[in-house]
N, C-alpha and C positions, 0 to 999 in steps of 0.2 A: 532355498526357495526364492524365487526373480519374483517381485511386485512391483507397480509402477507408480507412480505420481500422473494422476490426471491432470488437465487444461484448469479445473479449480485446486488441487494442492491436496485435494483427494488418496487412500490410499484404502484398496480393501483388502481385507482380510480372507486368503481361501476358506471355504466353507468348511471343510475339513482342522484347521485349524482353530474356528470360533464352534466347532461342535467340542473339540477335545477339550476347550477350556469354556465350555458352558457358557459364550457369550452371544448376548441377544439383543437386537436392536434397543440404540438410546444408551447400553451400557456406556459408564462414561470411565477415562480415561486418565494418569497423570502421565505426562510426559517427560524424561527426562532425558535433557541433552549430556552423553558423561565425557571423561578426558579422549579423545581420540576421534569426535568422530562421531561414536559410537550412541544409537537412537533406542531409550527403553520406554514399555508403553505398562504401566500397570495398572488392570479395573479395580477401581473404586466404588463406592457406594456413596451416592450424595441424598443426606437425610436432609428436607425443607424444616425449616423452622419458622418457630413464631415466637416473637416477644411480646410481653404484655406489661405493663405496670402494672402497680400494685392494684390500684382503682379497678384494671381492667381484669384482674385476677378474682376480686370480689365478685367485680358482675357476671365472669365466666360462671364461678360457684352460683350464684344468685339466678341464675338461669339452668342450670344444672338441675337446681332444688327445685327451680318451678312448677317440678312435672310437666304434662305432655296439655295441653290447652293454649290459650292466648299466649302471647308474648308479651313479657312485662314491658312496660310503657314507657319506661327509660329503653329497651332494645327498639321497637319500634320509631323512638324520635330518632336513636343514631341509625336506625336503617334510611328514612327518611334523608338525614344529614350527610349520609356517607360519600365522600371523596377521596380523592388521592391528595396526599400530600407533594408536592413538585420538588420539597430538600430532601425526600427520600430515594 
């Protein structure tokens, strides 16, 4: 099968070949360049994650427990407060 590299570095996939292997836009990719040459592409699965400390592992629970009403007044000041940190 002939594919091309587009003007951006681009390369697609015939239809026919991301039907056979059940791929859908956004799937992501590893790429690996091996001895010869030779270019391999394997989907992957990228799960987002979240870290929390411990502090912030309480107040997930401590909000959890709240039940469905107000928001506890500790979430509300950090909604208030909320930023980005710039060294992340």
């Amino acid at each position: 099968m002939l594919i091309t590299i587009d003007k951006r570095g681009s390369i697609n996939l015939p239809l026919a070949v991301r039907k056979e292997l059940g791929l859908d836009p956004g799937t992501y990719f590893d790429l690996t360049v091996e001895d010869g040459g030779n270019i391999s592409l394997h989907p992957v699965a990228i799960y987002r994650t979240t870290r929390l400390s411990e502090q912030g592992i309480v107040k997930l629970n401590e909000a959890r427990n709240s039940g469905r009403g107000d928001l506890p007044d500790w979430m509300r000041q950090e909604m208030q407060n909320a930023g980005t940190d710039p060294n992340e």
